[in-house]
N, C-alpha and C positions, 0 to 999 in steps of 0.2 A: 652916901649913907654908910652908918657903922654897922659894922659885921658883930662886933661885938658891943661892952659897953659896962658901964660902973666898973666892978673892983677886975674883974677879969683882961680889962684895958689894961690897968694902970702894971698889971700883975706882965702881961706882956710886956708892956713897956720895960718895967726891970729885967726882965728875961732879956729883951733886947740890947738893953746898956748891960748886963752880965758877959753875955758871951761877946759883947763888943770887945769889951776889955780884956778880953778871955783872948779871943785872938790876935789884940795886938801882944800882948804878954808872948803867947806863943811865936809869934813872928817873928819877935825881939830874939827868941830861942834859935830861929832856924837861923837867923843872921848870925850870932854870937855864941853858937853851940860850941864846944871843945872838941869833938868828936863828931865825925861822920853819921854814925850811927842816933845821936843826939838829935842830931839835925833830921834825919828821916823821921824818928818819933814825931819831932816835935810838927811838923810837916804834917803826918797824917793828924796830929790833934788839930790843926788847924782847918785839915777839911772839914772832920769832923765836927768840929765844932760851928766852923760855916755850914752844914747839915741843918744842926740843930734852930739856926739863925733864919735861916730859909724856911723853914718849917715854924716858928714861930711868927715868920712875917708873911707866910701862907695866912693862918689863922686869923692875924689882922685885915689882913688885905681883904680875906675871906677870897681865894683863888688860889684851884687846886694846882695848878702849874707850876708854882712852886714847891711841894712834896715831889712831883718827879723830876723836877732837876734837883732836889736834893737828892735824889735816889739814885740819880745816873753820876751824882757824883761822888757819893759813898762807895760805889763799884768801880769808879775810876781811883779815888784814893788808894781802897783795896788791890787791886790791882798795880798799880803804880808802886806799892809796898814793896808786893813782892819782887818786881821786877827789878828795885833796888837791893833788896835782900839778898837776891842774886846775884848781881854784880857783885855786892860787898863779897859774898863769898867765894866768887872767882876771883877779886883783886890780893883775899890773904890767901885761897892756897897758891896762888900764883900762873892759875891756870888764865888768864888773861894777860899775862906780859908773853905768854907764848903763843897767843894767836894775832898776833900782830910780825 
């Protein structure tokens, strides 16, 4: 049985082939980024945007399950950010060639 139905179907549906595309575009980004820092961005768009994906195939599926693992993994992304953030800024002032 559908959860949903007529124009609100079809409406997820392009939602779902948007952010499909949306993340391989992205992906394409972390592989072939110029830059480190590129590459984290484009990293976190890609959770994020798997977020959004999960969350709209919540809505389809009609099961809540999926909003909270999009939500434990918006906090992991988050997280995960910063903890690159960090490194990146130990790697230029140089305080990590000295702890080693």
């Amino acid at each position: 049985m559908d959860v949903v139905d007529g124009p609100l179907l079809w409406a997820i549906y392009l939602t779902l082939a948007v952010l499909g595309l949306s993340i391989a575009g992205a992906l394409l980004r972390v592989l072939w980024g110029p830059e480190l820092p590129d590459r984290v961005v484009a990293l976190d768009l890609v959770a994020y945007l798997a977020m959004g994906f999960l969350t709209a195939y919540a809505i389809l599926a009609g099961e809540d399950t999926f909003i909270d693992v999009a939500l434990v993994l918006g906090l992991l992304a988050f997280l995960g950010t910063l903890a690159i953030a960090r490194y990146i800024e130990r790697v230029r002032s140089g305080e990590a060639l000295v702890d080693s």
